[in-house]
KOLNUKOL-938330 format. One line per 10 residues: number of its first residue (from 0); their letters; for each residue x, y, z of N, C-alpha, C. Coordinates in nm, 4 decimals. Layout:
REM KOLNUKOL-938330
NUM = A = X:Y:Z:X:Y:Z:X:Y:Z; ...
END
This chain:
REM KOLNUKOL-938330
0 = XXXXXXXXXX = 0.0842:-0.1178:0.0000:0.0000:0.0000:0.0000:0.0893:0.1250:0.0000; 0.0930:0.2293:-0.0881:0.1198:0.3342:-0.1367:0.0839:0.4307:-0.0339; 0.1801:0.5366:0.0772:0.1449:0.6147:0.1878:0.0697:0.7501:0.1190; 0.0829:0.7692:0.0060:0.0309:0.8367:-0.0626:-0.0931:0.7913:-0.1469; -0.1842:0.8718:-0.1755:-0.3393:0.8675:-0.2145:-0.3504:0.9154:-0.3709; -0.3055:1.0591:-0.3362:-0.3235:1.1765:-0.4212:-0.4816:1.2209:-0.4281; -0.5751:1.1547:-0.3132:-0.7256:1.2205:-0.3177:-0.7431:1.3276:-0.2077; -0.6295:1.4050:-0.1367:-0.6416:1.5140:-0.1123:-0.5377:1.6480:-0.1454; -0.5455:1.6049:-0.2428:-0.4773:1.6977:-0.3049:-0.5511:1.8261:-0.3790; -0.6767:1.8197:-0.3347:-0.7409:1.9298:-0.3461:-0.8054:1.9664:-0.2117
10 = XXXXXXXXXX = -0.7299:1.9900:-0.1234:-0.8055:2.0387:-0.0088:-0.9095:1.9445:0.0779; -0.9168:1.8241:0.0407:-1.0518:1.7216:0.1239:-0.9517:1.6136:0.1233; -1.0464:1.5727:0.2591:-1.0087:1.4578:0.3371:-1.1189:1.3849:0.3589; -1.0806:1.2435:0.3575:-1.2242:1.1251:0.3987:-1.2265:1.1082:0.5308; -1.3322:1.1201:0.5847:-1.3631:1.0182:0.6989:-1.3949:0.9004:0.7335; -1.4060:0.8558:0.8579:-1.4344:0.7600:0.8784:-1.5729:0.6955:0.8445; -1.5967:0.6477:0.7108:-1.7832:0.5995:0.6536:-1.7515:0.6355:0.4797; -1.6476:0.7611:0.4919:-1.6012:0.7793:0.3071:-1.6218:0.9128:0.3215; -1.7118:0.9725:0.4034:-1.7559:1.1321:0.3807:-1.6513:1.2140:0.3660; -1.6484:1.2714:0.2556:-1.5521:1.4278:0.2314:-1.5719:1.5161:0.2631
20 = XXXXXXXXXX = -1.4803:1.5809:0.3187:-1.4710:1.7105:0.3732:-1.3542:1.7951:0.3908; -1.3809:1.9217:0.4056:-1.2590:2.0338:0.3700:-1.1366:2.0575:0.4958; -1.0046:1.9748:0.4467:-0.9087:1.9596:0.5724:-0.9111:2.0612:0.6804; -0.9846:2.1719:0.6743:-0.9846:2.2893:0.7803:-1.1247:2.2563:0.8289; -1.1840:2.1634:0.8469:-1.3446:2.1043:0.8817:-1.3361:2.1084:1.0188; -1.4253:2.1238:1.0829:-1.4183:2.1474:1.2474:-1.3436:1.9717:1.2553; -1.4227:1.9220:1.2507:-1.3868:1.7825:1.2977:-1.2310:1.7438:1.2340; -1.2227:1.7598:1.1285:-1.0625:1.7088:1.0808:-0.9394:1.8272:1.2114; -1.0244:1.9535:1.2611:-0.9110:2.0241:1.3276:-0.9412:1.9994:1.4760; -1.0345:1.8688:1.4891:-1.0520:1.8705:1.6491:-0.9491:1.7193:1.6531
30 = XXXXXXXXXX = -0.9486:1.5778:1.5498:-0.8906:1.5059:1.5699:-0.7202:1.4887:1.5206; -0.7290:1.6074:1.4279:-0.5940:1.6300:1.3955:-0.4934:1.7304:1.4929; -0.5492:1.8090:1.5918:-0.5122:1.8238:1.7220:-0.4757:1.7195:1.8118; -0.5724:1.6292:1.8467:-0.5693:1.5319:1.8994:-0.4244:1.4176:1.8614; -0.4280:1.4459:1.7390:-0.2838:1.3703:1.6906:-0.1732:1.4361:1.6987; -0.2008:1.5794:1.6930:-0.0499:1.5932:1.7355:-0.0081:1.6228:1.8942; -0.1206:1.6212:1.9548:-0.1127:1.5951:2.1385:-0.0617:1.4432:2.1307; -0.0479:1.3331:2.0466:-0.0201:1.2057:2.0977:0.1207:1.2017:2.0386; 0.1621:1.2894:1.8798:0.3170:1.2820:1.8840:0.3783:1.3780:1.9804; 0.3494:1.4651:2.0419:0.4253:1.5693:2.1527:0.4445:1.4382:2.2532
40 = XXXXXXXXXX = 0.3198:1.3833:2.2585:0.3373:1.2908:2.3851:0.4904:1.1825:2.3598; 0.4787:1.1256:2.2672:0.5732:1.0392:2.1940:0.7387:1.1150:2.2387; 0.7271:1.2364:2.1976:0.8695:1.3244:2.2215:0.8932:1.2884:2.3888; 0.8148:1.3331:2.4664:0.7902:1.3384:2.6159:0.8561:1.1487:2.6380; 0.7480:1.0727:2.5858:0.8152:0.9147:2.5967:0.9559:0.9048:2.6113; 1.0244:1.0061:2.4601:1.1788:0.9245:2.4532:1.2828:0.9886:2.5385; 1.2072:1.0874:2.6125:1.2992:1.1860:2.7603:1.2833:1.1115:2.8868; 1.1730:0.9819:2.8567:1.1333:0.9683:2.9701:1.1292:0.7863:2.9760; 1.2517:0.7631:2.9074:1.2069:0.6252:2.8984:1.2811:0.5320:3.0106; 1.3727:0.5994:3.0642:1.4084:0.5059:3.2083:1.2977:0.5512:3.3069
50 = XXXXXXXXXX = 1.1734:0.6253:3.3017:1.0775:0.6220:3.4146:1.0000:0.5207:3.3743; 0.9557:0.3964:3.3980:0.9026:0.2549:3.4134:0.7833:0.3450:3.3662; 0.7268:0.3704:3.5175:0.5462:0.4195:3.5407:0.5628:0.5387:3.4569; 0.5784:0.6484:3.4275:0.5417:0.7447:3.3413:0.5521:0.6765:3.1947; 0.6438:0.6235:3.1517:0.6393:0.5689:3.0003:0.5285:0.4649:2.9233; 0.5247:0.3859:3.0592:0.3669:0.3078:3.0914:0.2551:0.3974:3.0897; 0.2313:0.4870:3.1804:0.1616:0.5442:3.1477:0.0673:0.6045:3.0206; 0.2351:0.7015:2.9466:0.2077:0.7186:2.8518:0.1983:0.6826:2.7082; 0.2352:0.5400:2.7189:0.2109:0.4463:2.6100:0.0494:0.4125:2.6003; -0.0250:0.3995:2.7898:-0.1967:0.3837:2.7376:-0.2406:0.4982:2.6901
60 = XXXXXXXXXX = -0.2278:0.5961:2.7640:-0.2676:0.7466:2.6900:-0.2250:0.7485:2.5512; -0.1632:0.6910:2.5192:-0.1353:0.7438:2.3215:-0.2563:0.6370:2.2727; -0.2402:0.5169:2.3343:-0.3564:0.4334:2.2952:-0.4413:0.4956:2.2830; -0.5189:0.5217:2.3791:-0.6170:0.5705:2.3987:-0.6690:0.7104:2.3188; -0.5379:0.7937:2.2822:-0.6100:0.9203:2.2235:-0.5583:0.8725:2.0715; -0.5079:0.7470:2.0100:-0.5384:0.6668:1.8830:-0.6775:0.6887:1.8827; -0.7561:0.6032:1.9541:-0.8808:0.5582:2.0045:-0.9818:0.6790:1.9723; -0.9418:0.7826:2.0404:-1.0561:0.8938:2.0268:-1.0295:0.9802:1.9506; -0.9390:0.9990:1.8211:-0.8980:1.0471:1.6931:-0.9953:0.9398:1.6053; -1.0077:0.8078:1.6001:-1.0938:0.7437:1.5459:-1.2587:0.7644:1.5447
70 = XXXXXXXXXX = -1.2541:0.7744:1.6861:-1.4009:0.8345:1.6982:-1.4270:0.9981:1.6783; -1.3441:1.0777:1.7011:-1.3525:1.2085:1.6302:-1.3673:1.2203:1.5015; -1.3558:1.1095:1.4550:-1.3086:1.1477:1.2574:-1.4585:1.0494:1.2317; -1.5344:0.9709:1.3089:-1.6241:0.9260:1.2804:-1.7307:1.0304:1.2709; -1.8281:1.0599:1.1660:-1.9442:1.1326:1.1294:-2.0387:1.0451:1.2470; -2.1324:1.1591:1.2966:-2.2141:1.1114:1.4644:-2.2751:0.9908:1.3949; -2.3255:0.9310:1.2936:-2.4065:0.8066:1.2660:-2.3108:0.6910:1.2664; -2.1964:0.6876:1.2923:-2.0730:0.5849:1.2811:-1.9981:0.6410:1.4348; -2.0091:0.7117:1.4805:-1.9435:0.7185:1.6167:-1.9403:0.6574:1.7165; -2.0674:0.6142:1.7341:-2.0437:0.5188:1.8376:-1.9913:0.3543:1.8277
80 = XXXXXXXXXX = -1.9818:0.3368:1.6923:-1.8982:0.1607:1.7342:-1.7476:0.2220:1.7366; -1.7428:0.3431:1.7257:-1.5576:0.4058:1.7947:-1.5410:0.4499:1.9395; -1.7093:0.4556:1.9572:-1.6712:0.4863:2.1387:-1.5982:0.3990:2.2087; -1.5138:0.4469:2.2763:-1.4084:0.3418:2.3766:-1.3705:0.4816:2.4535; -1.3742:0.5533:2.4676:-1.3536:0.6686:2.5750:-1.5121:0.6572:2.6590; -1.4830:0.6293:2.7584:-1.5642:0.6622:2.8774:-1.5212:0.7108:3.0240; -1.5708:0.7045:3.1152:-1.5187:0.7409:3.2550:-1.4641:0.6444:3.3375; -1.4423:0.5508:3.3288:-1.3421:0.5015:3.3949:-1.2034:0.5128:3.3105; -1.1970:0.5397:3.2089:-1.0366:0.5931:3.1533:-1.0339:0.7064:3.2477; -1.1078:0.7923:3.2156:-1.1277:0.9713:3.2997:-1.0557:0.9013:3.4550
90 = XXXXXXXXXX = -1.1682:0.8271:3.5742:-1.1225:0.7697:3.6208:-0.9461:0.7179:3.6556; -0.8636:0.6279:3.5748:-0.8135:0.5987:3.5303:-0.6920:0.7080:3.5515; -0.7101:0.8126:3.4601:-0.6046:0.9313:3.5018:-0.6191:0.9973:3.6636; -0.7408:1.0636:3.7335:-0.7442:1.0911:3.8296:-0.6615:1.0276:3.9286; -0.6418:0.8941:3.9048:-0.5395:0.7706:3.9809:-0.4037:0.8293:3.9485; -0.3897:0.8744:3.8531:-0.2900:0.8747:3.8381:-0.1815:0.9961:3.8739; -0.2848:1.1108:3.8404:-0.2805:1.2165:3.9174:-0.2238:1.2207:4.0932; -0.3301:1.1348:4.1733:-0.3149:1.1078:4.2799:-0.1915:1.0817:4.3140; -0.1352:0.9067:4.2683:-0.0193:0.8648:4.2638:0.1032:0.9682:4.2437; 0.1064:1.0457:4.1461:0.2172:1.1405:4.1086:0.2251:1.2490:4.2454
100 = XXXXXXXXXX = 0.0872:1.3437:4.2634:0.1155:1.4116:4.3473:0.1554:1.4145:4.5303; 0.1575:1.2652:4.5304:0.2222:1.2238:4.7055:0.3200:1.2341:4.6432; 0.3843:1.2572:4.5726:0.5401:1.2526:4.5713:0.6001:1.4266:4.5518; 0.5180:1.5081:4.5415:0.5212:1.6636:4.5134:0.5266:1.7326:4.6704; 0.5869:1.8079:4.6478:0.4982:1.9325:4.7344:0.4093:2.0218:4.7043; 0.3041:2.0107:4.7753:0.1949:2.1572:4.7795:0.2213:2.2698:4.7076; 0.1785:2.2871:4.5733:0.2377:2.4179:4.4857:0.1220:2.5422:4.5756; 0.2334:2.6360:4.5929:0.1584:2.7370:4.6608:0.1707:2.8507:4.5560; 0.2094:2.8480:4.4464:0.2336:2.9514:4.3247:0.2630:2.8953:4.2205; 0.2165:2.9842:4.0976:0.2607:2.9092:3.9603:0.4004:2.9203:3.9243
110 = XXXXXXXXXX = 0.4207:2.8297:3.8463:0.5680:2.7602:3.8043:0.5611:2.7903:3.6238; 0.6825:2.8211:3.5678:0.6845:2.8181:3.4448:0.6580:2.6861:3.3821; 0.6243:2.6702:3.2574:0.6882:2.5519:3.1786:0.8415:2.5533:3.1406; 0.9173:2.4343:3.2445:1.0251:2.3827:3.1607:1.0809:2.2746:3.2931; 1.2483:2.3194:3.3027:1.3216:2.2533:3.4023:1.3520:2.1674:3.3010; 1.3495:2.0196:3.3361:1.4008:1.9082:3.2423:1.3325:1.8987:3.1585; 1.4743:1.8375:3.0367:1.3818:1.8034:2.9140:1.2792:1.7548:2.8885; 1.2520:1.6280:3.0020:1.1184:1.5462:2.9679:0.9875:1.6733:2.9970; 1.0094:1.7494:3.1465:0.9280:1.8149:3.1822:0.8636:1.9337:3.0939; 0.9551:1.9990:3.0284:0.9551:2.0950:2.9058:0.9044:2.0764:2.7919
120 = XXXXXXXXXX = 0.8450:1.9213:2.7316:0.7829:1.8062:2.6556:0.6721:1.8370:2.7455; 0.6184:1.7655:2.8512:0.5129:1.7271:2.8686:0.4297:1.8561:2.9099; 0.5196:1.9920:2.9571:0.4453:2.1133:2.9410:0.3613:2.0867:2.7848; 0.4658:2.1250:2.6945:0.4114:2.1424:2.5455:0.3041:2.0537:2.5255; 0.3229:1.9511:2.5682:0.1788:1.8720:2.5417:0.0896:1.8608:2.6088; 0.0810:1.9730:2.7409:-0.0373:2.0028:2.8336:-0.1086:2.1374:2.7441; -0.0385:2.2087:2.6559:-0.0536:2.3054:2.6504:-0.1248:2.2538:2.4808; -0.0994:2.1665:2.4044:-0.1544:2.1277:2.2633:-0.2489:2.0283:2.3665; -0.3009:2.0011:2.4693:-0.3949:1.9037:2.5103:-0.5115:2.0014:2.5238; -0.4626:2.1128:2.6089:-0.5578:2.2253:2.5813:-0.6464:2.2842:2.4905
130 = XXXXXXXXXX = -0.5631:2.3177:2.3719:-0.5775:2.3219:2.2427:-0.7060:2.2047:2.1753; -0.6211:2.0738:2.1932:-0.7231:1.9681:2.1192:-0.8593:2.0044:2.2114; -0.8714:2.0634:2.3362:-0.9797:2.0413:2.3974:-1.0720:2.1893:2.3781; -0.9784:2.2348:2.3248:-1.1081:2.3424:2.2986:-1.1597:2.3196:2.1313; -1.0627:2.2378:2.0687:-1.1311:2.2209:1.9229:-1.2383:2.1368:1.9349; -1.2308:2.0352:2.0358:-1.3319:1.9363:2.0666:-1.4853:2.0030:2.0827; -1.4235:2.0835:2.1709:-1.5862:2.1682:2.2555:-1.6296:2.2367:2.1522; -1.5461:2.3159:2.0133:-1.6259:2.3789:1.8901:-1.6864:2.2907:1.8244; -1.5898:2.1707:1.7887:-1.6812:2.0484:1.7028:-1.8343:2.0340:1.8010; -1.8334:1.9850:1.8975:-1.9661:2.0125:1.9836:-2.0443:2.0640:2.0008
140 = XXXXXXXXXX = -2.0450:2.2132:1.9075:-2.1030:2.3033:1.9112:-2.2622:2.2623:1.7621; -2.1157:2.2272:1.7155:-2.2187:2.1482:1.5652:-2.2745:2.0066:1.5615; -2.2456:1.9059:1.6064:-2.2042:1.7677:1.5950:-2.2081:1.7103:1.7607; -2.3166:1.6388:1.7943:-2.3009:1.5035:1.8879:-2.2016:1.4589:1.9433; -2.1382:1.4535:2.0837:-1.9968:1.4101:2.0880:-2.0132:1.3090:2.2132; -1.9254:1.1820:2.1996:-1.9417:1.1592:2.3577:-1.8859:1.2348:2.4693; -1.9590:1.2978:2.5714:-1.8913:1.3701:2.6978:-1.7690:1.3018:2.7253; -1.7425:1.1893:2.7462:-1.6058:1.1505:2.8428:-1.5607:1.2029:2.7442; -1.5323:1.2425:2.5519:-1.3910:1.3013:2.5338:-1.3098:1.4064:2.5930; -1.4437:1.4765:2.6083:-1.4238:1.6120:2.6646:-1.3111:1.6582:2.8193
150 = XXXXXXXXXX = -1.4278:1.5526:2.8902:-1.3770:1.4983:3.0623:-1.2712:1.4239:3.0009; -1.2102:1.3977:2.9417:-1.0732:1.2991:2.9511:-0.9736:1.3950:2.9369; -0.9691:1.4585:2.8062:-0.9078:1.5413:2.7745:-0.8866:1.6761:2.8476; -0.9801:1.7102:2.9373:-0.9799:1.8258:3.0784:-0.8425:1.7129:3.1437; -0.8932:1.6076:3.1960:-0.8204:1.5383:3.2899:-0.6818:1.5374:3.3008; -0.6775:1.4846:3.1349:-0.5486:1.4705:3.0971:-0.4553:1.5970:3.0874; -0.5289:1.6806:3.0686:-0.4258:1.7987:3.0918:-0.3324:1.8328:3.2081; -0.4621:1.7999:3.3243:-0.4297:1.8082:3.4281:-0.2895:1.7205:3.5025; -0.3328:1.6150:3.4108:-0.2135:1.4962:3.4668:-0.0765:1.5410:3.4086; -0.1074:1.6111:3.2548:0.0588:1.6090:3.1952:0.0949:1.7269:3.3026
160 = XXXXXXXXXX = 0.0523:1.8209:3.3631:0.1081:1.8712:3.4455:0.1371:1.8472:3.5252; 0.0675:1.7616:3.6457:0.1410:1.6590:3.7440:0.2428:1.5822:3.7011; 0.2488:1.5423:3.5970:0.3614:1.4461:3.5201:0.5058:1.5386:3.5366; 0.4641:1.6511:3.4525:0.6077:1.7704:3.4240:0.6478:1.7586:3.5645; 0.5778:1.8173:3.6944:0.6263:1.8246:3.7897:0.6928:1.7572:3.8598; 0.6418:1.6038:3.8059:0.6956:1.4572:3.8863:0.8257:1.4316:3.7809; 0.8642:1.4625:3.7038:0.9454:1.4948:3.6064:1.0411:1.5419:3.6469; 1.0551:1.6665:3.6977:1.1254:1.7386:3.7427:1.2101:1.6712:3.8518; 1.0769:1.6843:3.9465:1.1034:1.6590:4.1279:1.2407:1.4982:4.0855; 1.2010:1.4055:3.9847:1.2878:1.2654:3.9849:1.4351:1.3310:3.9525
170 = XXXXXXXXXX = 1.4510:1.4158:3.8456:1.5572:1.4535:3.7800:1.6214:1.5268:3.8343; 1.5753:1.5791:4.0207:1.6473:1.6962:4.0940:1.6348:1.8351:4.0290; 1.5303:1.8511:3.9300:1.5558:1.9810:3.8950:1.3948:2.0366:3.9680; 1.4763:2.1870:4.0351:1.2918:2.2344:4.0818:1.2408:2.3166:3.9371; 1.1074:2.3322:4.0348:1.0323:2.3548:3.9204:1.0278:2.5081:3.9083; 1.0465:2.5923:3.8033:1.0456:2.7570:3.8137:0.9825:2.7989:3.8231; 0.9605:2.8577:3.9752:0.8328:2.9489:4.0432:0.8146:3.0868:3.8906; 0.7122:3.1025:3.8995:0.6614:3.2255:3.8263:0.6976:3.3477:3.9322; 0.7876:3.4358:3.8709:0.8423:3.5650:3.9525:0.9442:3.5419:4.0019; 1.0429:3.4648:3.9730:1.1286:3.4164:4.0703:1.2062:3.4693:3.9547
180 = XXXXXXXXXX = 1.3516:3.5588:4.0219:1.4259:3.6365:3.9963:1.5419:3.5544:3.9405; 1.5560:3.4719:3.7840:1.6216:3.4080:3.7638:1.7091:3.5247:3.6851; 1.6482:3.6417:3.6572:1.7247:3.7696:3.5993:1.6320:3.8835:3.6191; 1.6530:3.9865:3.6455:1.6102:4.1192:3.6902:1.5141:4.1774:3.5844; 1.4053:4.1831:3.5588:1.2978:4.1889:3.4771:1.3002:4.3657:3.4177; 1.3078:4.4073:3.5294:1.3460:4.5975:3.4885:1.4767:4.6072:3.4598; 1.5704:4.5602:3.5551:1.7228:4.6162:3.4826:1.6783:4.5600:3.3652; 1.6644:4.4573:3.3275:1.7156:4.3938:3.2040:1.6697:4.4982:3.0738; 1.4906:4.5320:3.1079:1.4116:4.5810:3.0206:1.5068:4.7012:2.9620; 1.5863:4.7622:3.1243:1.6551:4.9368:3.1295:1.7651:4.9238:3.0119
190 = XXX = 1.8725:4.7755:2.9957:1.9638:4.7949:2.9170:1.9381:4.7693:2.8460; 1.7990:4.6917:2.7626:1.8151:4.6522:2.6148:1.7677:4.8264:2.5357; 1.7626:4.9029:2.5814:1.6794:5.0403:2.5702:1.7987:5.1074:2.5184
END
């Protein structure tokens, strides 16, 4: 099989049933988000592959948002034999969440995105998880959706940020308080002037 088609080469893409539609289609930009939240994730994997449980982790999560790129690209009369996102995945992360944060301390202020490489990855892909989740909620606006994508994808955001942090905290690097004087914000502004 030939990775090439040449049947969108005018701007349309098939879905899942044959239906065509225009690659900037709500739905082609809610599951094609969704795909590139699972290669960011992939980057995050290969920073993070001596962590056992995070790489585990995020090997079901790529599964899984395989899974709900399938059912995103399904037109609502074919969507549901792609449902496989429900609430115990949602579920599922909250655990996981849990697990990560006994090992944190109590954030009493916001922290930048970065510190270690892995952590600086799994920012970026809290931040394109975001993204896929607000394309989700526009597709929704037009189109039938199952709720848990929605609730998963909230969840999951939540976790790649517990993740970055648990990221960090393993690798000895802290995490960069927001305001924290890593360089003088006015001098600096005074000499580039």
């Amino acid at each position: 099989m030939r990775i090439y088609t040449k049947t969108g080469d005018l701007g349309e893409t098939g879905l899942i049933g044959g239906q065509r539609v225009s690659k900037d289609h709500m739905r082609v930009e809610a599951y094609g988000t969704v795909d590139e939240l699972n290669s960011a994730l992939g980057i995050a994997r290969a920073h993070l592959k001596h962590d056992l449980f995070m790489d585990s982790l995020l090997t079901e999560i790529q599964n899984t948002l395989f899974d709900m790129g399938a059912e995103i690209a399904s037109p609502p009369e074919r969507a549901e034999q792609f449902a496989v996102i429900d609430d115990e995945k949602v579920v599922t992360l909250e655990a996981a969440i849990d697990t990560l944060e006994e090992e944190l301390e109590t954030l009493k202020q916001f922290i930048l995105p970065g510190g270690s490489e892995a952590a600086a990855f799994l920012h970026l892909a809290r931040c394109i998880c975001r993204r896929a989740e607000r394309r989700v909620v526009t597709l929704s606006t037009t189109a039938p959706l199952n709720g848990a994508v929605l609730r998963y994808l909230n969840r999951l955001s939540d976790l790649l940020f517990v993740m970055a942090r648990a990221a960090n905290h393993r690798a000895g690097v802290a995490d960069i308080k927001w305001g924290e004087p890593g360089w003088k914000r006015r001098s600096a502004i005074g000499e580039q002037r």
